[in-house]
N, C-alpha and C positions, 0 to 999 in steps of 0.2 A: 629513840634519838638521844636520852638520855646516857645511854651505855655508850652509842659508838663520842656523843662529848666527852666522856669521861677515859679514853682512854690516852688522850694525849698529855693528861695530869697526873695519870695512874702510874704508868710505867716505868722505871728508872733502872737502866736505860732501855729506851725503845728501840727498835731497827726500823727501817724501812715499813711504812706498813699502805699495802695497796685494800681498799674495799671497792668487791664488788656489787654493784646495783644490780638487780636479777629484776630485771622487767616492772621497775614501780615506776607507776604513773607517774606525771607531770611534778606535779605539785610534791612528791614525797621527794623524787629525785633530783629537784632544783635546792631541795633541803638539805638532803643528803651530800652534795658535791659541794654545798658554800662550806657545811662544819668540815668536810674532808680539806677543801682550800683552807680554810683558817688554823688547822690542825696540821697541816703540812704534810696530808697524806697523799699518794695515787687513789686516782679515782675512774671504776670505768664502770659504764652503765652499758650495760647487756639487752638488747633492744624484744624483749621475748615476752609476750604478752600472753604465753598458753601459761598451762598448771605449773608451776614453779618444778626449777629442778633441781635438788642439791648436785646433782651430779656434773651438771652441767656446768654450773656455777664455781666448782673445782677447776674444771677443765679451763674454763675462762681463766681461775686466777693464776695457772702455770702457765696459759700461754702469755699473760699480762704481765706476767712478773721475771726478773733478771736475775735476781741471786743465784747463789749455788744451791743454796736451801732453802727451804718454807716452810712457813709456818703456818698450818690451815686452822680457821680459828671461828667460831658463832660470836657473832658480835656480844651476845648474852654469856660468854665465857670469860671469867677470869680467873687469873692465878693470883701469886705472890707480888709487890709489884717489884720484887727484882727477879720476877720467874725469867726473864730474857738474858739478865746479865749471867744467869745459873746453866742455863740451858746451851750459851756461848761458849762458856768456858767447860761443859759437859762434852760438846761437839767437838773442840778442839783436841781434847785429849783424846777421843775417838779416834781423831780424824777422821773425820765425818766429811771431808769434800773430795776423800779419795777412797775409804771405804765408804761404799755408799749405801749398804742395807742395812744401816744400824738405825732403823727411824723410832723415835719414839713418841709411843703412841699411848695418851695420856689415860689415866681412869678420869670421872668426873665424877662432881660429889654433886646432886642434884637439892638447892635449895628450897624450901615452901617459901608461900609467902611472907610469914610474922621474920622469917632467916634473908629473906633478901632485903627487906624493909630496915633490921639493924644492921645491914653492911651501909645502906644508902643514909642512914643515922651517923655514921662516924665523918669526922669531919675533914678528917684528911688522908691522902693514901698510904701513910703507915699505916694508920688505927683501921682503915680497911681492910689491909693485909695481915694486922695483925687478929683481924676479926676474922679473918676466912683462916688461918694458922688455928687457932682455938674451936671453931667451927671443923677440923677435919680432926682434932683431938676427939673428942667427943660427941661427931656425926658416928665415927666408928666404932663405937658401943651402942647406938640407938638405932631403934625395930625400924626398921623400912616400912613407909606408909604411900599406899598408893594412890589412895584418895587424895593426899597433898603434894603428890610427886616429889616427894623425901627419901632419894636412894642413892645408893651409889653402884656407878658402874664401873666396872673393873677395866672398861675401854670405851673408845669414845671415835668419833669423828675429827677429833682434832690432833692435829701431831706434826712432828717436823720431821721431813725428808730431805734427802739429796734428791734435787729436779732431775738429775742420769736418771735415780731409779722409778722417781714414779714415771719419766717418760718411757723407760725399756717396758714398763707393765703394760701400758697403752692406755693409761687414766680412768677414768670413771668411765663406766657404761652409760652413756647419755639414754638409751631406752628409758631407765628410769623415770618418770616423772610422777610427782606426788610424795604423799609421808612413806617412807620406808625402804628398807636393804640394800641401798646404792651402797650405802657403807660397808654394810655386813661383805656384799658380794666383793666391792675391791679389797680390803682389806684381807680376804680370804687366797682373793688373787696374788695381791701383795706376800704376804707366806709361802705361796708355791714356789713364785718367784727369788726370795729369799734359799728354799732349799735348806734351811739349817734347823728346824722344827718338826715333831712329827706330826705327821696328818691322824687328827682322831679320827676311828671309826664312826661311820655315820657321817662324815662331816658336813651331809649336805641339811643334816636333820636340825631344826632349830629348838632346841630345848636347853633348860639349865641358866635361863637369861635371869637377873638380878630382880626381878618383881614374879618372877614363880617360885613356887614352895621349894622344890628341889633345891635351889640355890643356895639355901643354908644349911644343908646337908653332906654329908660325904659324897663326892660324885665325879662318876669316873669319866675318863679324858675321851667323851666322845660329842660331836656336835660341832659346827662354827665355832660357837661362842666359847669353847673350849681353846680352839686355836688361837682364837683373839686376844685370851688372857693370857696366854702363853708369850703372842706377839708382844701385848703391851708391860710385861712383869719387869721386862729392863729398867723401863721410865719409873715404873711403878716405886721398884727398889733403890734407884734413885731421889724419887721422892718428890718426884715431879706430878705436878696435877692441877686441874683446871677447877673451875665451881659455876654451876650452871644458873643464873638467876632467873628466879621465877619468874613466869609474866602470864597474862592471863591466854588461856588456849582461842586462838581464831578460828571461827568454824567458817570453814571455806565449802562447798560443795564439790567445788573442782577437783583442791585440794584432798579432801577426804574419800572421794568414789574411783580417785588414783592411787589409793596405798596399795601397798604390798604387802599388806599382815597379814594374809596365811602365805606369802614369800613363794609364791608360785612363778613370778616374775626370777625372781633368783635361784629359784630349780631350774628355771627353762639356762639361765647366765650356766649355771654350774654345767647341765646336761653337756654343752659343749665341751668342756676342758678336764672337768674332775676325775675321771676317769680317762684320759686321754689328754696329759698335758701339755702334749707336741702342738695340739689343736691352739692352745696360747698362741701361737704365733701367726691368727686369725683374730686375734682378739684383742682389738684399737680403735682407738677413740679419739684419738688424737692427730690434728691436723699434720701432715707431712709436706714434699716437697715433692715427692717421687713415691714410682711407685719401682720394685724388686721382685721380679716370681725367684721364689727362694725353694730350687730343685733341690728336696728332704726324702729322698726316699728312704731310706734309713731315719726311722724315726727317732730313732734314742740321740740324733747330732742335731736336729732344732735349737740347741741351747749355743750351736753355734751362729746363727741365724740373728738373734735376738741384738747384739746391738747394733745392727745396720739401723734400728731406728732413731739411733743416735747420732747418723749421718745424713736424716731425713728424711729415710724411708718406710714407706706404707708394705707391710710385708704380703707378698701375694703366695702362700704355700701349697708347694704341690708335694702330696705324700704319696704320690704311685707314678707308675712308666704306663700306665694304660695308652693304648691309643687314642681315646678320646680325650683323655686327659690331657697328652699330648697336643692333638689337633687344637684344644681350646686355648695352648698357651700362645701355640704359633698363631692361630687367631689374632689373638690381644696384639702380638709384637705385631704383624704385619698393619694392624689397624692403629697404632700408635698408643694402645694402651699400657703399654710395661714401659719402663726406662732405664731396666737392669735387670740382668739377670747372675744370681747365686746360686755355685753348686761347690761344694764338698769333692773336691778333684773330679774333676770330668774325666779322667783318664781309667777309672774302676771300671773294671767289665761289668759290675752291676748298672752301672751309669751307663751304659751302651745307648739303651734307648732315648737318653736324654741328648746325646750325640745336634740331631739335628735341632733343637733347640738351640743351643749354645753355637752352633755353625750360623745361623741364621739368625740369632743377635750380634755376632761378631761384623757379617753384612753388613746390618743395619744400621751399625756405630753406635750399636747400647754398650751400657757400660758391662764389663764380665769380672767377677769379682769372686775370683776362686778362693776356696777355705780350705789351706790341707795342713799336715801336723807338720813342726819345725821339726830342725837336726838338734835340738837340745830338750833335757825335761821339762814339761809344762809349758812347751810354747807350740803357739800356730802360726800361718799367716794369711794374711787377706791381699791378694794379688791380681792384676790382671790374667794369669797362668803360672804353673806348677815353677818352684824354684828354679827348675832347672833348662827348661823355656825364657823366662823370663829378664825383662832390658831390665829390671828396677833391683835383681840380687848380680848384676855384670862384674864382673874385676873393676870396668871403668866408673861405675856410679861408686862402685865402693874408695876408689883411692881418690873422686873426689869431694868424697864426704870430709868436713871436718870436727872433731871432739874437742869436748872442753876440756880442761882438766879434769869437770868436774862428771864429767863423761865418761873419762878415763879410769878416774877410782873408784866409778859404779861398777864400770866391767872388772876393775881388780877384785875387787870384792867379793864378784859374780866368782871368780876363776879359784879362789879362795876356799867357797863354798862351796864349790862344786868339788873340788879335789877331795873332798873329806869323803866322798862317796855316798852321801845318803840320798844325790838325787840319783833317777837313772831313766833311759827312755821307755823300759819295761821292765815289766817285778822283778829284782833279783835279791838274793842272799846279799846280807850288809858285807861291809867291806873287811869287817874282822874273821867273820865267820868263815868266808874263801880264802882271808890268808894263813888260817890255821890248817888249810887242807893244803896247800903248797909248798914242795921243800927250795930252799936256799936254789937259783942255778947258778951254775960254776961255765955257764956258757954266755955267749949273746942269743938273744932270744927275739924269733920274729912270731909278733902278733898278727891272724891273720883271722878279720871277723867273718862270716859269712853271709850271703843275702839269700832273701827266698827266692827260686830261680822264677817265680812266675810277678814277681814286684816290677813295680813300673819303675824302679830306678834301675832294674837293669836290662828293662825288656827296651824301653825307649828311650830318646834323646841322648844319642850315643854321640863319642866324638870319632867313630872309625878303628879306637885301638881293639886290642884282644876281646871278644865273646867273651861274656859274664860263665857260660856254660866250658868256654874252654879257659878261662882261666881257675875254675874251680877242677878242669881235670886235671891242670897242669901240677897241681898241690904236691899231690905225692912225688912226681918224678923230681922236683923241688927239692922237695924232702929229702930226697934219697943223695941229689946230687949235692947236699950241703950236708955234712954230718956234723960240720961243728960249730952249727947252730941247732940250738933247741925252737923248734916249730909250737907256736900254741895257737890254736886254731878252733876259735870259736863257732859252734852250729849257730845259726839264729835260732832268739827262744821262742820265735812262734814255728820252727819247723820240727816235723817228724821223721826224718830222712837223716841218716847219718852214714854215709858212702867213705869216709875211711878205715881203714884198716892199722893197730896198733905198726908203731916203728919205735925203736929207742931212742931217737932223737924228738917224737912227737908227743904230745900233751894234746889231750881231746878234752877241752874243757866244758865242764857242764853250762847246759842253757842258763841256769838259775846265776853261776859265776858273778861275782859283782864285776863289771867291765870295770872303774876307776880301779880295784888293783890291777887286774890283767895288764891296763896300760901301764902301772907303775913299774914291774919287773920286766915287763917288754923295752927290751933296746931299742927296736923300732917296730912300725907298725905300716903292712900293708893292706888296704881295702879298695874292694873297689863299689862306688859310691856311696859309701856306707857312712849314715851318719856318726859312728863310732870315729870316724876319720877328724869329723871334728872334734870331739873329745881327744882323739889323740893330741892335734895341734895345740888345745886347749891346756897338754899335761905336758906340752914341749917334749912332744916325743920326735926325733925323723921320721917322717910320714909321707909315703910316698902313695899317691892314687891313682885308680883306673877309672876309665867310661868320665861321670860328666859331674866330678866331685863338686859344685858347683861354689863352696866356703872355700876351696885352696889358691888364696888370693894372696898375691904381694910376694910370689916365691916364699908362701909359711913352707910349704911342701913340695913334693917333686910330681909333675904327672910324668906318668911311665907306660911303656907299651904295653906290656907284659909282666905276668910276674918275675921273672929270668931278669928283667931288665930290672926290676925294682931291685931282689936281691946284688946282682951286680954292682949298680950303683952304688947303693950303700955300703957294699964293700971296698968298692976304691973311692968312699970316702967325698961322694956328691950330691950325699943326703943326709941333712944333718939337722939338729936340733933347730927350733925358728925362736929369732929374739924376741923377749917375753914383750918388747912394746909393740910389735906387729901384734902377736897374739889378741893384746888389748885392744887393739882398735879392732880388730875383726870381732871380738867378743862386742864390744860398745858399736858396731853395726849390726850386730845380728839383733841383741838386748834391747837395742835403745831406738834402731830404725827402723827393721826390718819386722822383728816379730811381735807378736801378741801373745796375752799370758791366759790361760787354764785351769779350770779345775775340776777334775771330775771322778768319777767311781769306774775303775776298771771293768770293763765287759769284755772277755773269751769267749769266741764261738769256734767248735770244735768241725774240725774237718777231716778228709781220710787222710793226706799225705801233710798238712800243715792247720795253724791254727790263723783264728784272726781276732787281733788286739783291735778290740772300741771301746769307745767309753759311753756313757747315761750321765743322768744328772748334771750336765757341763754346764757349766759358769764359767765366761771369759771375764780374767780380772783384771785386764789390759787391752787395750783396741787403740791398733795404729791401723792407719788406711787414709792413703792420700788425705795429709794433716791433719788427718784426725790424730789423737795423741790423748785418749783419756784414761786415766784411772779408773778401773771397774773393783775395788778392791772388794770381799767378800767374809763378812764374820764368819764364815764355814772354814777358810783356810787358817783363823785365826784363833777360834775356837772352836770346836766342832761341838752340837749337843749331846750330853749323855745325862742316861740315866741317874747316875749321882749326881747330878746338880743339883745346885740350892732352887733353880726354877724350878726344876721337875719334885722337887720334894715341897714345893708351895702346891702346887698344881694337883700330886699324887691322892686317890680319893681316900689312900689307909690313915684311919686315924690310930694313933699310938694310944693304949691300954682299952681299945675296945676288943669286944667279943670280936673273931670271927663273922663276917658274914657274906651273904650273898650278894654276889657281884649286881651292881646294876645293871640293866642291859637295855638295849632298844632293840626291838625284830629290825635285822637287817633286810628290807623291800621285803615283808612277810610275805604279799603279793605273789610273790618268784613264784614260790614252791607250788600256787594254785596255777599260774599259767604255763608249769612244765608238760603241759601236753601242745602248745604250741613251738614248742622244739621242732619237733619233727615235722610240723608246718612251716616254718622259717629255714628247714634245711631244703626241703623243696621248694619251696621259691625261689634259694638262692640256687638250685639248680637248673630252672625252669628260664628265668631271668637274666641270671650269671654266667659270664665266662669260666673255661672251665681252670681257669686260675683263683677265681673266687671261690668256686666249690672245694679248691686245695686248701685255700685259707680258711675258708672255715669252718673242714673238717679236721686241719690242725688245732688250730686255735680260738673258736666261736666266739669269745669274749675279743680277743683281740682282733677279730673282723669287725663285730659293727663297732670297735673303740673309732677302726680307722676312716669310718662311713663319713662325708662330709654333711650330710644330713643329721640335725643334731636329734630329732625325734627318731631316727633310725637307733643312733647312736643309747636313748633311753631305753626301747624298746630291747637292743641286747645286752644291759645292762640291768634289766629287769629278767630279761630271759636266762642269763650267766653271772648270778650275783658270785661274789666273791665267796669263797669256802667258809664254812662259821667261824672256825678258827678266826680268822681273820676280819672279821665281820663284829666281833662283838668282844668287849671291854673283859680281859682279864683282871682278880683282883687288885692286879697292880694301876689299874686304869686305862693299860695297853691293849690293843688288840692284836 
């Protein structure tokens, strides 16, 4: 009682500070909420009278608490007493309420008793503050003693977050209850979710912690506790840190026959997701509003999934078309268990079988909240259906929308940027590199990009003009009938089909081509649905479109029947450049209303006649969706991790003028290599058992079948049967695996 008095004297300045009461008695809790009243704090008492839960007791203070950020704190924790004012103005520069994964996550410097007694000796809260200052001078020269719990840990439980990100994680595992690893296990979760750190080898393995031997030794980046210092090195370097005051241990029976110190509870938390991080998006903790079956059959677009829990929703994931799987969803909806349903364009023929799902929430009047890729780089959208469906992107919503100025000169800006060419909707050669390979034209010149003839933007939601197939044959005869124009006529870069034939009026430009030049020496540009068509408008080219362009709003461009009719037009002069302040406000509807922003690691999958562009790793760094409007912004886009960093060279196990030596290492699941004769028992089962879709998966990929098992001891079991290759598995000198 004496800590949580002193902290309304201590602090300068303080924020907002809520404590929670986790299930004390009468008498402690009528104690606890008068100093909380006289102190000017929040106060909530948590009515839980089993084994205490830290995890739980988290969970309480995010959903009790308002701010943007939090500060998770042991009432036995103190810092500086200006550690709030330091930490404000640490945040700010961040921007920490828009980027939101920059948490920091503090070391503690653990006090004995004779070291807590001279803090509570000083008589005011400078000379405290200056006592714990002097106190982390020279704890960090002195031997870690265990018997007096005198150490220091490089991370801690306590730290400040954006409320986005620890809600997108799904909070504390509340199974936890008792001493041990709620922390280890989110915080670990926290990392994945961040995506900007590498995962050590082993990392489900818990060694290397601050009161074992190894810990002051050279040691390479493998384990949790590995990652955790990784996590917390920003704060660290910073110089930010907490100090833990002694107090005497309470031997509780409940308490202590629920720990988790051989962290078998946090292998079973890990077995879910570690190997299988799609699986995260079954893993919450955290009260919602609703609930979402979030149709992922494509596992590597989960990450598109994840902030709908910022619109309230409890994520119900389905990662297969099975029929049963099926049957179980239509189940749910028809019994009134779902209240939305998400899919990644329903319109893929791989989605086929998800078809009657999505028919039969639309019935129902569940909400449908499609996720497909924008017409510009790094954007998505979140919709009731596909762009070019849908009332919410009409000409009419858009001309009555209104921008502010300030609205205005974010999309100038946008149009600015983009021009320079360095973004694009797929990989291509920079924009210097394609203008060195092109010579001067001495003609007018029509851009003509191309689509993949089996893409949903030209197989459906047509408006009756010219076939996408007969407009692509119409090209040549085109060609032939304008000679004095130069034709440049882009393949798409995920196709393998190239169906022209040289002309000397024609330019067949390479897939890789940078499109912003393309547009730049193009007189005009004809496309049909092609989101290049916005970039055109975007570079105020005449741009005239086919089928169901769904951005050529406000007369920017012309639709036309055919390509005959395109080239016509613009030769007598009825297709002309669009004024750059339409342009803006179509830019500041798309930017600012319509779409959401991305980030992720390109994935190609090869096929015989074409390819297919996805992505892994996705973090949305933007989410608009019916008023939603948040910033998701992401230190991966801002700084990406490398190996030369000054972290990674804290962190690295090589010490400088030592011998050569032998890599540390841990057996990765030594275990595996004795249970390889149940291989060939686990293939027969799944054949015995299995559809024979199952038997295809996991005779391609074993490891990546039980990844995808919803059973999570299924999921150990091929995990231990398919450990990862040693390479891989175990710490090279450099600390990497």
């Amino acid at each position: 009682m004496d800590r949580l008095r002193l902290i309304r004297g201590y602090y300068d300045p303080l924020p907002r500070v809520l404590i929670i009461d986790f299930g004390s008695a009468n008498s402690f809790s009528e104690e606890i909420a008068e100093i909380c009243e006289k102190s000017g704090f929040d106060y909530w008492h948590e009515p839980d009278a089993n084994t205490y839960s830290p995890a739980a007791a988290h969970n309480r203070g995010y959903e009790k608490s308002q701010t943007d950020l939090i500060f998770f704190c042991d009432v036995d924790c103190f810092g500086p007493c200006d550690m709030f004012g330091r930490m404000a103005k640490l945040a700010t520069a961040l921007r920490m309420k828009d980027v939101i994964d920059t948490p920091f996550v503090l070391p503690v410097y653990h006090l004995n008793e004779p070291d807590t007694e001279g803090f509570f000796a000083q008589t005011s809260a400078e000379d405290r503050s200056r006592y714990l200052d002097a106190f982390t001078y020279y704890s960090g020269q002195a031997a870690f003693r265990k018997a007096e719990n005198f150490f220091i840990a490089p991370y801690s439980n306590v730290f400040l977050i954006n409320r986005r990100m620890f809600s997108l994680t799904g909070g504390y595992d509340e199974r936890f209850r008792g001493h041990g690893s709620e922390d280890f296990e989110f915080l670990t979760r926290l990392s994945l979710y961040i995506k900007n750190l590498p995962v050590p080898v082993n990392v489900e393995t818990d060694w290397l912690g601050p009161l074992t031997k190894n810990f002051h030794k050279a040691r390479p980046y493998s384990g949790f506790r590995r990652l955790l210092e990784a996590l917390a090195k920003p704060a660290e370097n910073f110089g930010l840190k907490v100090h833990h005051l002694y107090h005497p241990k309470v031997r509780s029976a409940a308490w202590e026959s629920n720990n988790d110190w051989k962290r078998e509870r946090m292998k079973d938390a890990f077995a879910t997701y570690i190997r299988a991080q799609h699986q995260l998006l079954d893993v919450d903790f955290l009260k919602r509003e609703s609930i979402v079956a979030c149709l992922c059959k494509h596992i590597d677009q989960w990450g598109y999934f994840t902030p709908l829990r910022l619109a309230g929703f409890k994520l119900c994931p389905v990662f297969d078309d099975h029929s049963e799987t099926i049957a179980e969803i239509v189940n749910r909806i028809l019994a009134g268990e779902i209240d939305a349903v998400a899919i990644f364009n329903p319109h893929m023929k791989s989605h086929a079988n998800f078809k009657q799902i999505v028919t039969l929430a639309r019935e129902r009047g569940l909400k449908i909240i499609v996720v497909e890729r924008g017409a510009l780089p790094g954007t998505i959208y979140y919709d009731d259906e596909v762009a070019y469906a849908s009332e919410a992107f009409s000409e009419a919503r858009f001309l009555a929308a209104i921008f502010s100025p300030e609205d205005l000169a974010t999309a100038n800006a946008y149009i600015a940027d983009l021009k320079t060419g360095k973004k694009t909707l797929e990989n291509m050669d920079s924009y210097e590199d394609t203008a060195a390979r092109y010579p001067a034209l001495s003609q007018p010149a029509c851009f003509i990009p191309l689509q993949l003839e089996d893409d949903m933007a030209v197989t459906l939601f047509q408006k009756g003009e010219q076939a996408y197939g007969e407009f692509a044959s119409s090209i040549e005869e085109q060609i032939d009938r304008n000679p004095d124009i130069t034709f440049i006529v882009k393949p798409h870069p995920l196709s393998k089909l190239d169906g022209l034939s040289q002309r000397p009026n024609l330019i067949i430009a390479a897939r890789e081509d940078n499109i912003h030049f393309l547009l730049d020496i193009a007189s005009f540009t004809v496309c049909y649905n092609s989101g290049v068509g916005l970039l055109s408008l975007i570079h105020q080219k005449p741009t005239a479109t086919l089928g169901n362009a769904f951005y050529n709003m406000a007369n920017a461009g012309v639709h036309c029947a055919s390509l005959e009719d395109a080239i016509q037009r613009y030769l007598a002069g009825h297709i002309t450049a669009p004024p750059a302040d339409t342009i803006a406000r179509i830019v500041a509807w798309f930017i600012l209303r319509r779409y959401s922003n991305f980030i992720a690691t390109d994935s190609i999958s090869e096929f015989t006649n074409r390819k297919a562009h996805g992505y892994k790793d996705i973090l949305v760094t933007h989410f608009r969706w019916r008023g939603h409007d948040l910033p998701l912004g992401r230190q991966k886009e801002i700084s990406p991790f490398t190996k030369q960093s000054y972290v990674w060279a804290q962190l690295s196990d090589s010490l400088q003028g030592t011998a050569k030596r032998k890599p540390q290492t841990i057996p990765f699941r030594p275990v595996a290599m004795h249970r390889r004769p149940l291989v060939p028992i686990a293939r027969m089962m799944v054949k015995l058992l299995g559809r024979k879709q199952d038997v295809l998966d996991y005779n391609s990929d074993p490891a990546g079948f039980f990844a995808k098992l919803k059973n999570p001891w299924y999921r150990r079991v091929g995990a231990a049967l398919f450990p990862l290759p040693p390479e891989k598995n175990r710490s090279s000198p450099k600390g990497f695996g």
